[in-house]
C-alpha positions as CSV (number, residue, x, y, z in Angstrom):
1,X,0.0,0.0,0.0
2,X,1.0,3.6,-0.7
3,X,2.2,5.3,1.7
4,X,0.8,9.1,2.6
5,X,2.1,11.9,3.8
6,X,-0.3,14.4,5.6
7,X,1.1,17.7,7.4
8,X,0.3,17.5,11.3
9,X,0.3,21.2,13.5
10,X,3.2,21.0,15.8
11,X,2.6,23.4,19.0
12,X,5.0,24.9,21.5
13,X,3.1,26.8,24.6
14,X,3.3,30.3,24.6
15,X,3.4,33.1,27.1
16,X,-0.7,33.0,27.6
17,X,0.2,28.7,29.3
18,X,2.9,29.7,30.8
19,X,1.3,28.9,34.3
20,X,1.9,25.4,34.7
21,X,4.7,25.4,38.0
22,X,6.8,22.7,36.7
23,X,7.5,24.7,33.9
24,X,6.4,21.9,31.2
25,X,4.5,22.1,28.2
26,X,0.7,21.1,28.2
27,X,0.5,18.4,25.7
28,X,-1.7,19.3,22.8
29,X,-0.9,16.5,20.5
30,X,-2.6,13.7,22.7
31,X,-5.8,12.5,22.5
32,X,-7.6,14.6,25.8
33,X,-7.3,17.8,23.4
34,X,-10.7,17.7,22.2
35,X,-9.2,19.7,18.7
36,X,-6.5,17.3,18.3
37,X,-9.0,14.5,18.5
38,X,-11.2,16.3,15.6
39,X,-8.3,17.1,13.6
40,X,-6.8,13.1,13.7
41,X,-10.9,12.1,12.5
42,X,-10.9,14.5,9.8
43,X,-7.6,13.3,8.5
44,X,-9.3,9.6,8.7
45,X,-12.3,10.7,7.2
46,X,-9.9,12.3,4.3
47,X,-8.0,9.1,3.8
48,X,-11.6,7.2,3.8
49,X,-12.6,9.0,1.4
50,X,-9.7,9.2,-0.8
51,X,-9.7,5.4,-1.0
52,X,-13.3,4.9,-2.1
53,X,-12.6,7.8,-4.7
54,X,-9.1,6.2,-6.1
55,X,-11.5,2.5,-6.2
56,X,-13.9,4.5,-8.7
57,X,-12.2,6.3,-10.7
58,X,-11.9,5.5,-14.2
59,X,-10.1,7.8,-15.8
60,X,-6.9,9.7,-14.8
61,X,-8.6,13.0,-14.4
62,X,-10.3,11.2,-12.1
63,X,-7.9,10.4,-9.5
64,X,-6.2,14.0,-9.7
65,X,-9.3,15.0,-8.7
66,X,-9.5,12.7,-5.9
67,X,-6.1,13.5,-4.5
68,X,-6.9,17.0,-5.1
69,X,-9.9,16.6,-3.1
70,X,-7.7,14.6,-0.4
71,X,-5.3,17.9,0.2
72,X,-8.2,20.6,0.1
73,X,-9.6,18.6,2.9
74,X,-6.5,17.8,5.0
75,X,-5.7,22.0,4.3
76,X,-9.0,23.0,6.0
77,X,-8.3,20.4,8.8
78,X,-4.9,21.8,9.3
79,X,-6.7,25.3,9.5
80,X,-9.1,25.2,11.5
81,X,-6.5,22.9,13.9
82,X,-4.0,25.6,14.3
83,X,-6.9,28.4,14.7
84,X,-8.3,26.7,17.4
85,X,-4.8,26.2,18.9
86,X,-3.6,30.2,18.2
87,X,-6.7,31.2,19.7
88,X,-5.9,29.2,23.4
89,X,-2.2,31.0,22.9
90,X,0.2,28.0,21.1
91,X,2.6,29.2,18.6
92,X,1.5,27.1,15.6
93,X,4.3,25.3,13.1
94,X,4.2,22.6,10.8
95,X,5.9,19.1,10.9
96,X,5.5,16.2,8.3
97,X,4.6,13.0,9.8
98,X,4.2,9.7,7.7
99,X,2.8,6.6,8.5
């Protein structure tokens, strides 16, 4: 099977969680952030989808438009990800992760 490639939000705390005493870094990435928990399902959903559109299609044109598809979706995940994660005060970068 192919392997994909889909663009995850990496987060570093800034100054607005800064009040944790031991000085670490809430995790964001694990599954009791309720964002990070919608972002992972819309990538799933994505990939889901992707799959069932690459099965049907028929014609080249077909599958650029499925994997064109695949990327306008995980780009909106991705968005409103790291909106929801500037707005509670992270600094929001980008890291490739591959399964």
């Amino acid at each position: 099977m192919r392997h994909l490639a889909f663009v995850a939000a990496a987060l570093v705390a800034g100054p607005a969680l800064a009040h944790d005493p031991r000085g670490l870094e809430p995790a964001v990435l694990e599954d009791h952030n309720s964002h990070w928990l919608d972002f992972k399902t819309d990538v799933s959903e994505a990939k889901r989808e992707l799959r069932k559109d690459l099965r049907r299609a028929k014609k080249p044109s077909d599958r650029r438009e499925a994997w064109a598809e695949y990327h306008r979706e995980l780009a909106d995940a991705r968005k409103d990800f790291n909106k929801e994660m500037r707005e509670r005060g992270y600094v929001v970068g980008q890291v490739t992760v591959t399964e």
